[in-house]
C-alpha positions in Angstrom: 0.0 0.0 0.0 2.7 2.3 0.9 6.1 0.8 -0.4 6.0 2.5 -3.7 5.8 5.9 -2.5 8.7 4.8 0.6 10.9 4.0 -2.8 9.8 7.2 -5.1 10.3 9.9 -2.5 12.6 8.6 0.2 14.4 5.9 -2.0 13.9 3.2 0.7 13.1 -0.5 0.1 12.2 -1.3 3.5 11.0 -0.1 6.8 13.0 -0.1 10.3 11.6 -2.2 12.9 8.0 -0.6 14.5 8.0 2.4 11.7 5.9 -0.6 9.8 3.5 -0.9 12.3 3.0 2.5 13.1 2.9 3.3 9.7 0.5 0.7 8.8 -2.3 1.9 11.7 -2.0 5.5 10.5 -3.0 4.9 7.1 -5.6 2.3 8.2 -7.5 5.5 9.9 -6.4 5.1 13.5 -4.5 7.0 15.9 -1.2 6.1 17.5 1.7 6.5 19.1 5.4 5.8 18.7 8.1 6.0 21.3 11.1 5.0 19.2 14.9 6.0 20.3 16.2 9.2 19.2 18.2 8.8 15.7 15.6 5.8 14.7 13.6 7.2 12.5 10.1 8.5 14.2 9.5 11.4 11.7 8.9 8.9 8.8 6.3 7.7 10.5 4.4 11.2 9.4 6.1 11.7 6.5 5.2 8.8 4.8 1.6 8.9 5.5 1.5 12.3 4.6 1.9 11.7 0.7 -0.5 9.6 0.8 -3.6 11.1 3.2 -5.9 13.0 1.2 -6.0 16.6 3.6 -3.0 18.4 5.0 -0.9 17.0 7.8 -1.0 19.4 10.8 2.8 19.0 12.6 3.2 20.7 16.2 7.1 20.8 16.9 8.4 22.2 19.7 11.7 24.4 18.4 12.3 26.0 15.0 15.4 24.6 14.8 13.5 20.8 14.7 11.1 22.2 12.0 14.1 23.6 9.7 15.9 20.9 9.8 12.4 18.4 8.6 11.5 20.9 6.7 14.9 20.8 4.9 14.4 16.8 4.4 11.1 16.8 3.2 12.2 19.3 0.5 14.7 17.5 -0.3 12.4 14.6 -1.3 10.0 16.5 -3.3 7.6 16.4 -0.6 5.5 20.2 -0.1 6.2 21.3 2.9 5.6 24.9 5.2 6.1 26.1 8.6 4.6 29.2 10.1 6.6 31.0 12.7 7.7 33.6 13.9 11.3 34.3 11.8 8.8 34.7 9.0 8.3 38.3 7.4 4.4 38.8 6.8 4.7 38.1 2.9 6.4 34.6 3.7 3.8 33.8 6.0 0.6 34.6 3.6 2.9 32.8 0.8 2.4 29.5 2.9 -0.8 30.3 3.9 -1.5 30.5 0.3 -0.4 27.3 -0.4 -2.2 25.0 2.4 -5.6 27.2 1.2 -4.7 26.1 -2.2 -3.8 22.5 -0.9 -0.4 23.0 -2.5 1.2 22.1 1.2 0.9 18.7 2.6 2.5 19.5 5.6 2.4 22.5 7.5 4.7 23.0 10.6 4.0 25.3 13.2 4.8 25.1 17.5 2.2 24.9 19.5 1.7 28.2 20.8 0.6 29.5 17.3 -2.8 27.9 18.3 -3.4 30.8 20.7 -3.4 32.9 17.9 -6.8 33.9 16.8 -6.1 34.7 13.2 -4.1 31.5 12.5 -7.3 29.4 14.3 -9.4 31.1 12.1 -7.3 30.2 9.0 -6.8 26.6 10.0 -10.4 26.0 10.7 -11.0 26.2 7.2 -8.4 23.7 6.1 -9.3 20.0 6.0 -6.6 18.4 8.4 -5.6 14.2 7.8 -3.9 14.0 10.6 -2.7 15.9 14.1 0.9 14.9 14.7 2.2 16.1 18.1 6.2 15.6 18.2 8.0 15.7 21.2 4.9 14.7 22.9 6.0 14.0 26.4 5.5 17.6 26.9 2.0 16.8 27.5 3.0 15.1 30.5 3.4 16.4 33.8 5.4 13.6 34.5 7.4 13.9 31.6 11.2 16.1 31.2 10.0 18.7 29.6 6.4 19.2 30.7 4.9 22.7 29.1 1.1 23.3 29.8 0.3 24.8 26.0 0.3 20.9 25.2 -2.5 20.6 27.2 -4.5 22.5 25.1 -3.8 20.0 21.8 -7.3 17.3 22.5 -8.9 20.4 23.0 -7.9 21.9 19.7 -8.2 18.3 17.6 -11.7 18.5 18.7 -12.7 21.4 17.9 -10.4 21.4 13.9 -12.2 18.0 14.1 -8.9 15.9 13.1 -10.1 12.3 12.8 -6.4 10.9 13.8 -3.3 11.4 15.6 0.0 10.3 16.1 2.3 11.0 19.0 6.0 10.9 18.6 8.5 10.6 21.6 11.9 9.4 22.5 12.0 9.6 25.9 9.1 8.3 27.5 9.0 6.2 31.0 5.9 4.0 31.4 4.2 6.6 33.4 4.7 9.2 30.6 3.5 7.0 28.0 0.4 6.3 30.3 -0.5 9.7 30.8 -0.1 11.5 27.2 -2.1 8.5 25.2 -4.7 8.6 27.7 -5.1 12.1 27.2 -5.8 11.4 23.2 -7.8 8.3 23.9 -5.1 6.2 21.9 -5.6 2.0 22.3 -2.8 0.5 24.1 -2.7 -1.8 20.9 -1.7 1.1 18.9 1.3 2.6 21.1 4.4 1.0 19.4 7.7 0.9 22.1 11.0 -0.3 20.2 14.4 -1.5 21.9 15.5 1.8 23.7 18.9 0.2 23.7 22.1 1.0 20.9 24.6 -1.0 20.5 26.9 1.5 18.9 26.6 3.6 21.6 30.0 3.6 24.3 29.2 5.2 27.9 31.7 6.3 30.0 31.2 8.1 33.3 34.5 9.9 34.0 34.7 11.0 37.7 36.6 14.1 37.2 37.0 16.7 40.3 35.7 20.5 39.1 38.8 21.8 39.0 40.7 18.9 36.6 37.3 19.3 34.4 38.9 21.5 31.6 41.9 19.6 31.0 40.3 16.3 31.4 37.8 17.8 28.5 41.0 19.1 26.6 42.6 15.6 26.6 39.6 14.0 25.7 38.8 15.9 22.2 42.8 15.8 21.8 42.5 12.1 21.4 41.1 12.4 18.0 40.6 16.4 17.2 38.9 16.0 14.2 35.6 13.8 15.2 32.0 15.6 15.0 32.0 16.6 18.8 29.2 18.4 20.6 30.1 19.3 24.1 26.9 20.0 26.2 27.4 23.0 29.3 24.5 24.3 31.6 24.8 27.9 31.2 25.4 30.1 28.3 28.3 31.8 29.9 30.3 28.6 30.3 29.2 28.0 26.6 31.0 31.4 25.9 34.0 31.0 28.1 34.9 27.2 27.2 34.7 27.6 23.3 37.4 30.6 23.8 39.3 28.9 26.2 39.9 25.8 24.5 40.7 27.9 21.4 43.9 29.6 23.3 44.8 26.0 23.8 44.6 25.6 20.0 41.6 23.5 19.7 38.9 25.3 17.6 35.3 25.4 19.0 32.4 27.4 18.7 29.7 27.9 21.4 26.2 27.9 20.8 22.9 29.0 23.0 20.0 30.6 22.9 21.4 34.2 24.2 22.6 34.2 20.6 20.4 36.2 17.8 18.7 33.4 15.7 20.9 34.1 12.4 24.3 33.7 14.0 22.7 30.5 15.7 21.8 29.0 12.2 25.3 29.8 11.1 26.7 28.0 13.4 24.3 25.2 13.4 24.9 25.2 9.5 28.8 25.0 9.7 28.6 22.2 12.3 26.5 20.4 10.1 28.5 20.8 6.5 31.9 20.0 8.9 33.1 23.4 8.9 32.5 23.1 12.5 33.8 19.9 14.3 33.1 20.8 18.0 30.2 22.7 19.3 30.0 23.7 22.9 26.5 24.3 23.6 24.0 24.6 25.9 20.8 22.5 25.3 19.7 25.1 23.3 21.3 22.4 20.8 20.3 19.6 19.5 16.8 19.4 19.0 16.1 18.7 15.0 20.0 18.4 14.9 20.0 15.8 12.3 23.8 15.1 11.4 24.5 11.4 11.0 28.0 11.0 12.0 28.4 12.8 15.3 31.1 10.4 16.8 30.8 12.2 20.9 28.5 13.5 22.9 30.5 15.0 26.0 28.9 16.3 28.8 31.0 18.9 30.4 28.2 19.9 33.3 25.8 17.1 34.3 22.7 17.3 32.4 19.1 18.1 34.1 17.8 14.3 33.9 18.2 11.3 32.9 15.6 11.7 30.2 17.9 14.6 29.4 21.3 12.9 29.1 19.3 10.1 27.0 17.9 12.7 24.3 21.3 14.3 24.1 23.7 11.1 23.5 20.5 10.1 21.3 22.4 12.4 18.8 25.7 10.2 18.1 25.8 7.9 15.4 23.1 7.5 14.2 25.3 6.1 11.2 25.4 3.2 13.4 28.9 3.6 13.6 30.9 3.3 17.1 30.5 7.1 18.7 31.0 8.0 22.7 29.2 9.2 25.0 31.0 11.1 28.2 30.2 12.3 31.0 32.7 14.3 33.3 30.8 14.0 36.5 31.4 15.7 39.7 28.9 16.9 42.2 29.7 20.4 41.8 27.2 21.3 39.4 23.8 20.1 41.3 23.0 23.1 42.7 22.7 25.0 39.9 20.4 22.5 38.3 18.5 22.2 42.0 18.4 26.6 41.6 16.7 26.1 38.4 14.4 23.8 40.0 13.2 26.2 43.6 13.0 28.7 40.9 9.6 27.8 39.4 7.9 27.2 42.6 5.8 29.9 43.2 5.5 31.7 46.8 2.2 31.2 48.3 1.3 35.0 48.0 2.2 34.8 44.5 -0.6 32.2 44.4 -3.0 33.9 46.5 -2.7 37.3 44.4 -3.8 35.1 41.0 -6.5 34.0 42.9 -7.5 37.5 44.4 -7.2 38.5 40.5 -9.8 35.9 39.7 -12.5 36.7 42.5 -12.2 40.0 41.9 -14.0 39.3 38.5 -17.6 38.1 38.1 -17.8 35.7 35.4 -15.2 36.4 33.2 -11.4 37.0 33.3 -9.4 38.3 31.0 -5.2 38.3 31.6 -2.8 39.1 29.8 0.1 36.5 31.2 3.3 38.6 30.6 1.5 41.7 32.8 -0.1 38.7 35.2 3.5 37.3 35.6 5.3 40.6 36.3 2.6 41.8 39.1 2.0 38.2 40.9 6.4 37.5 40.4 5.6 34.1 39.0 7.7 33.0 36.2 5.9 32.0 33.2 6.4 28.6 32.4 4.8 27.7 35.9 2.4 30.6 35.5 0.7 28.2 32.6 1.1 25.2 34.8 -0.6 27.1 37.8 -3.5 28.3 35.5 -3.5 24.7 34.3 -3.8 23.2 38.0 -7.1 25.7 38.2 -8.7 24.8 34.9 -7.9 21.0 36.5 -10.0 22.4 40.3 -12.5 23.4 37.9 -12.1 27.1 39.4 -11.4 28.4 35.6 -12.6 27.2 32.4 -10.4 28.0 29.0 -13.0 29.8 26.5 -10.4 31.4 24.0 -7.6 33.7 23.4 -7.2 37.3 21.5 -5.2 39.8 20.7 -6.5 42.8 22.7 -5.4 45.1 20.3 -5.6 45.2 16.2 -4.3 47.9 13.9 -3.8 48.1 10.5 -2.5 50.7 7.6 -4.0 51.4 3.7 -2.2 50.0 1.1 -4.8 50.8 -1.3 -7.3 53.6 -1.0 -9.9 52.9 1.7 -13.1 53.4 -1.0 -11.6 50.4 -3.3 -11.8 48.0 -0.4 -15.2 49.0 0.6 -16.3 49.2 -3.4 -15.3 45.2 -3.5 -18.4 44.6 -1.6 -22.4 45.0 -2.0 -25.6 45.7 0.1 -25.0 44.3 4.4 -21.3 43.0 3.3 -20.8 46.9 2.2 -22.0 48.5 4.8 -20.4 45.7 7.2 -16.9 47.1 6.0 -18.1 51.1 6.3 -18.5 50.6 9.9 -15.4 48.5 10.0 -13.5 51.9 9.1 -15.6 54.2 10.4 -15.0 52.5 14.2 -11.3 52.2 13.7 -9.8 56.1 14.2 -6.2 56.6 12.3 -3.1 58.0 14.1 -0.9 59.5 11.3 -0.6 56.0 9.8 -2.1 53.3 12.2 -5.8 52.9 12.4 -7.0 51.0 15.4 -9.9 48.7 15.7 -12.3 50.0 18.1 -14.3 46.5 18.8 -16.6 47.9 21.3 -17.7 50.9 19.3 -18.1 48.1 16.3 -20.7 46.5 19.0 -22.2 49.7 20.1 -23.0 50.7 16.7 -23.9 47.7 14.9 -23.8 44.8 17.4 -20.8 43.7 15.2 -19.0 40.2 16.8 -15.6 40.6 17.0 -14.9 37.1 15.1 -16.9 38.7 12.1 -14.6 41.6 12.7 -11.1 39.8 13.0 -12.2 37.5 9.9 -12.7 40.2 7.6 -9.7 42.3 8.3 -7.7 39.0 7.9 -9.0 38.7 4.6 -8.3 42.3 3.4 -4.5 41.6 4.5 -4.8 38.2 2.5 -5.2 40.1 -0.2 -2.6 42.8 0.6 -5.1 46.0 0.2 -3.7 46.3 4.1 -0.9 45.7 6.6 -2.3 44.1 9.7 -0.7 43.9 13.5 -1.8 42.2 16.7 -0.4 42.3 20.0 -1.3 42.0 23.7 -2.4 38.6 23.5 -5.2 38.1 26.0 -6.2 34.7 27.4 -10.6 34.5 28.3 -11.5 32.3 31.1 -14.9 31.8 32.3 -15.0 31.1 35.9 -16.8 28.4 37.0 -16.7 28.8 40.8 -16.5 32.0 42.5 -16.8 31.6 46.1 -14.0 29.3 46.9 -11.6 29.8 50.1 -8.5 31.7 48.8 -6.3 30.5 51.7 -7.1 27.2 51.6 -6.9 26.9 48.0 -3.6 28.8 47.6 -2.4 26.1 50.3 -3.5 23.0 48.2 -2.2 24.9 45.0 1.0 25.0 46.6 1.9 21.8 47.5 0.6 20.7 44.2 4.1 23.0 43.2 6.4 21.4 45.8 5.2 17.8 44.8 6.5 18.8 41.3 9.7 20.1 43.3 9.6 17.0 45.1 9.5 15.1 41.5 12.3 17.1 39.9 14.9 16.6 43.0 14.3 13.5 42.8 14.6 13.1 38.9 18.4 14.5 39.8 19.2 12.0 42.3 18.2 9.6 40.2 20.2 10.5 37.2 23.0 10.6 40.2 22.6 7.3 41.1 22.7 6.4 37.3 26.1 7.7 37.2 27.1 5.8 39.6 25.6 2.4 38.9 27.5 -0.6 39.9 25.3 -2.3 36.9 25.8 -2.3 32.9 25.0 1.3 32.1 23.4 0.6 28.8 20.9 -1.8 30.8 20.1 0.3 33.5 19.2 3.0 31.1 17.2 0.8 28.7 15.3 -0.4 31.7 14.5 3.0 32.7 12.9 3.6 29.4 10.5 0.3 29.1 13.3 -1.5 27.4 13.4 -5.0 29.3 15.3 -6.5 26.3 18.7 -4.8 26.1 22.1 -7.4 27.6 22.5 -7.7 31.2 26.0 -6.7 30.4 26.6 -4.3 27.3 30.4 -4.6 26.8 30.5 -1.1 25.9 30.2 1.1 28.9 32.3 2.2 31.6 30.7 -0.4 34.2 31.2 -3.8 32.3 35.2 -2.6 31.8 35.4 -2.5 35.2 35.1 1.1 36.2 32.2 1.8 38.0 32.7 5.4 39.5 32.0 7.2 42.8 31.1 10.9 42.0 33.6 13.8 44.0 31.1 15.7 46.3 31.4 19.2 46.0 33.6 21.2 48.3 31.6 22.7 51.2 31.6 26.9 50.4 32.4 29.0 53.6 29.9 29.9 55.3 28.5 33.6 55.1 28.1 35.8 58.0 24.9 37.5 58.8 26.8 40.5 58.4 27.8 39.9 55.2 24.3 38.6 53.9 22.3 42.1 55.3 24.8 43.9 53.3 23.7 42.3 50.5 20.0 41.1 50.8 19.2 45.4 52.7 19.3 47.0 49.1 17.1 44.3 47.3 14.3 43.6 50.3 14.2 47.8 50.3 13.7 48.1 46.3 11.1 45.5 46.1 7.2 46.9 45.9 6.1 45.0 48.7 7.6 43.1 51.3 9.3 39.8 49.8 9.4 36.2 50.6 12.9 34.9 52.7 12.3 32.3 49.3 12.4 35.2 46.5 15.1 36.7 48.8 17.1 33.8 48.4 16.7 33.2 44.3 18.2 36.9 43.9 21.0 35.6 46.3 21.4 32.1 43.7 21.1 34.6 41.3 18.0 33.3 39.2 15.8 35.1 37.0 12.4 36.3 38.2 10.1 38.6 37.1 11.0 40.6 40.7 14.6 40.3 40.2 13.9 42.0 36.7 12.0 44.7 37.9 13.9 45.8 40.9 17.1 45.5 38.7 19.0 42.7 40.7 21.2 42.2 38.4 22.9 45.7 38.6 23.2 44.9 42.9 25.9 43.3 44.9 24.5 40.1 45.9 22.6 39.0 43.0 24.3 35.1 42.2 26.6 35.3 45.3 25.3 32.2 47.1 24.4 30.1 43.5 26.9 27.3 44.5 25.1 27.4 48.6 21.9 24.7 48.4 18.5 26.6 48.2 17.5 25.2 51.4 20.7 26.2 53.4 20.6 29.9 52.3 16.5 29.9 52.5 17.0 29.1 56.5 19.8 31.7 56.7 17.8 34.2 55.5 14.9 33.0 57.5 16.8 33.4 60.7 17.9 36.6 59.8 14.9 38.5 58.6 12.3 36.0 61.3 9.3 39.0 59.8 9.5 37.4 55.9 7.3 34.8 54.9 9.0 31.5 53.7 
């Protein structure tokens, strides 16, 4: 059924193990799911359907990197393929738009938060959609690596584009992941296809190596053989920075890459690794996603990564030739509380929580937020913003009914008469008022949608629709922005303490989860079993060797990780100098909690405002555990909440 079109456009004869079966139930018209290894071939089981499904092929991807780099494949096959995103200039955008309208486009790439956007919703509505194929999709998870609450949304959206299949695609996926996010799309266990987690190709070594001896351990190891495809994986962009021009002065070239870079030097860099220009990358994990370079012979990890899930997705990226590559790891302990910081970072402080819920009583039966405003006055970071407005829609305190942009405004391309002369009798006088409720600056006119109700009981969606359609067709340029979220509120009189109490342990069982996630990937490291084996296990892999032959472990050298060296202790004296200047710039009294991630020297939306940055004691204590300076501060400033 399939095997001519897998030989004409991808100039295979034959399918790898599960892409087969997975391919098989998709164009048999069900939904599935398929948690294959990194490097084994997942995105075939999309593209292949995809030539051969009547509609387009809707592709949520998590990174723009990932959907440049498929895009680039499927291209080079022949196959038509789009994304929309935000590197796009507006005539790009209508081009593709054009061409999924036109069904030119069979697949159409775009991240997942493009679905908040009312215009695009609009657009899409009116496209017959095959299939809904959510990569990456242990995002929807809670209990996943790399949970982010937009995912959420997705069975919500398939329902209501009314996509008759989809098809999830993960690497890294425990049993309790794969659980969760196939429940969530009502996909048969029959239909979730789990193939051997475990490569043979792939050598682990876990190098105990003290913090200090890190560097030149490194600078050995890529001296061994200087010119093999290397990517060396670092926690923070500054480390990225400072390591790439260190080992330079040692005369080993390397470039760093992270996401502090502008996007265009990024894909420079990305592209020279990728033709060889480049043979070592040191990157943050900013790297790597959609990186689809077949003979990357190490994966080196300089810092410890944030999970084992982590560490799994990033070695996933060596040889996928199937050639020998290695995988390294130059543990020490010194590193965990950085990765702990960025943990105690996104739990929110109980008056954080209480003020969102304040902000919800205080409206009747509807709420409107904007998140970036919501996050700056309650000092909640955004990511777990989402997940705390998630954990309300899940208390049945909010209900999701849609998102906006607040504001529109457009400019004349042509002269405002010949747009309204394109139309006859209501249709006519529909676009009049459309005009004549939207005042002009010197350039800008500005939708007025509430004089457009007041003076024609005009819905906004006929509103938004019809401007859409006259920049379609270019006769104007169109802007949005201030992107409003619309909850109704299902129940009003609910007990703000004791909900902001339930809502917050909800956040330190996550906190719980994620600690424990690193101790975990810590005792991995230190495994007195076969490495490869441990780790297959971890994934639902019960049929990799008991004993690999290819890992640190089975040649005998299990490791012990060096703790980190105790830092002196502060004095009190020391610690008011520092934490007097921030606790008096702040608006309102802080917590000894938000105290302490300006002394670890996180980012907050309170750290931003008040400027910690540019203060004395902002990052001072980031090698101190969270807990340890938390209690110090506690017993210092006894009036401050925890």
């Amino acid at each position: 059924m399939y095997h001519q079109t897998l030989k004409q456009y991808f100039g295979f004869d034959a399918l790898r193990p599960g892409q087969e079966d997975v391919i098989t139930k998709v164009l048999n018209g069900q939904s599935a799911a398929a948690i294959f290894p990194t490097g084994s071939g997942k995105s075939l089981c999309y593209q292949l359907p995809a030539v051969q499904l009547p509609n387009l092929t809707l592709v949520i991807s998590p990174l723009l990197a990932l959907m440049k780099d498929q895009l680039d494949f499927l291209h080079s096959k022949g196959i038509p393929a789009a994304s929309i995103d935000s590197s796009q200039t507006w005539d790009q955008t209508q081009q593709v738009m054009q061409g999924v309208r036109s069904c030119e486009i069979k697949v159409l790439m775009i991240s997942v938060e493009r679905l908040n956007n009312e215009r695009f919703r609009h657009f899409i509505s009116q496209v017959p959609i095959s299939l809904l194929v959510v990569d990456e999709a242990h995002c929807i998870s809670e209990w996943g690596h790399n949970f982010r609450p937009d995912y959420l949304k997705l069975p919500q959206y398939r329902q209501a584009l009314n996509i008759p299949q989809v098809l999830l695609l993960t690497a890294t996926a425990t049993p309790a992941v794969i659980e969760d996010m196939s429940n969530k799309f009502a996909i048969d266990t029959s239909n979730i296809v789990v193939t051997g987690f475990y490569r043979a190709n792939l050598d682990l070594t876990i190098t105990a190596t003290a913090e200090p001896e890190t560097r030149e351990t490194l600078l050995s190891t890529v001296a061994q053989a200087p010119d093999q495809p290397t990517i060396v994986y670092v926690t923070l962009q500054k480390t990225a920075e400072e390591l790439a021009q260190w080992l330079g002065q040692q005369g080993y070239q390397a470039q760093a890459y992270h996401a502090g870079m502008d996007s265009e030097q990024r894909q420079a860099i990305q592209q020279d690794f990728m033709s060889g220009r480049h043979r070592c990358i040191i990157a943050t994990i900013a790297f790597g996603m959609g990186i689809d370079k077949s003979d990357i012979r190490r994966v080196i990890h300089f810092d410890l990564p944030k999970s084992i899930e982590n560490y799994s997705q990033e070695i996933g990226r060596a040889g996928r030739d199937g050639d020998k590559s290695d995988c390294i790891v130059l543990a020490n302990k010194s590193g965990v509380n950085v990765l702990e910081n960025f943990v105690y970072g996104d739990t929110p402080d109980k008056s954080a929580i209480a003020y969102v819920l304040q902000q919800i009583q205080a409206n009747p039966q509807q709420w409107e937020v904007m998140l970036s405003r919501l996050s700056k006055d309650s000092n909640i970071r955004l990511l777990p913003l989402k997940t705390l407005l998630v954990y309300l829609e899940m208390a049945q305190i909010i209900e999701p009914q849609y998102t906006y942009f607040a504001d529109y405004r457009f400019k004349l391309n042509v002269e405002q008469d010949f747009i309204v002369n394109q139309f006859q009798g209501e249709r006519r006088h529909f676009v009049s008022t459309i005009f004549a409720c939207s005042p002009k600056a010197r350039t800008w006119h500005t939708v007025d949608f509430d004089a457009l109700w007041q003076s024609a009981q005009t819905e906004r969606k006929r509103v938004v629709a019809a401007i859409d359609y006259f920049n379609e067709k270019g006769w104007i340029t169109l802007e949005s922005k201030q992107m409003t979220d619309v909850y109704r509120i299902c129940q009003h009189q609910f007990d703000i303490q004791a909900q902001t109490e339930h809502l917050y342990q909800l956040f330190k069982a996550k906190e719980d989860s994620e600690i424990n996630r690193l101790a975990n990937m810590l005792g991995f490291f230190e495994s007195k079993a076969c490495l490869s084996h441990t780790l297959a296990n971890y994934f639902a892999d019960h049929h990799a060797p008991a004993n690999c032959g290819h890992c640190s472990v089975c040649r005998g050298n299990p490791v012990t990780l060096p703790a980190d060296a105790t830092p002196p202790a502060t004095s009190d004296n020391v610690l008011k100098a520092w934490c007097d200047p921030f606790i008096a710039a702040c608006p309102t009294t802080p917590s000894a909690a938000a105290v302490t991630r300006y002394l670890c020297g996180m980012t907050s939306p309170l750290n931003t405002q008040v400027k910690a940055r540019q203060m004395n004691g902002f990052g001072q204590l980031e090698h101190v555990p969270f807990g340890q300076t938390r209690q110090q501060v506690a017993n210092l400033y006894p009036n401050l909440d925890i």
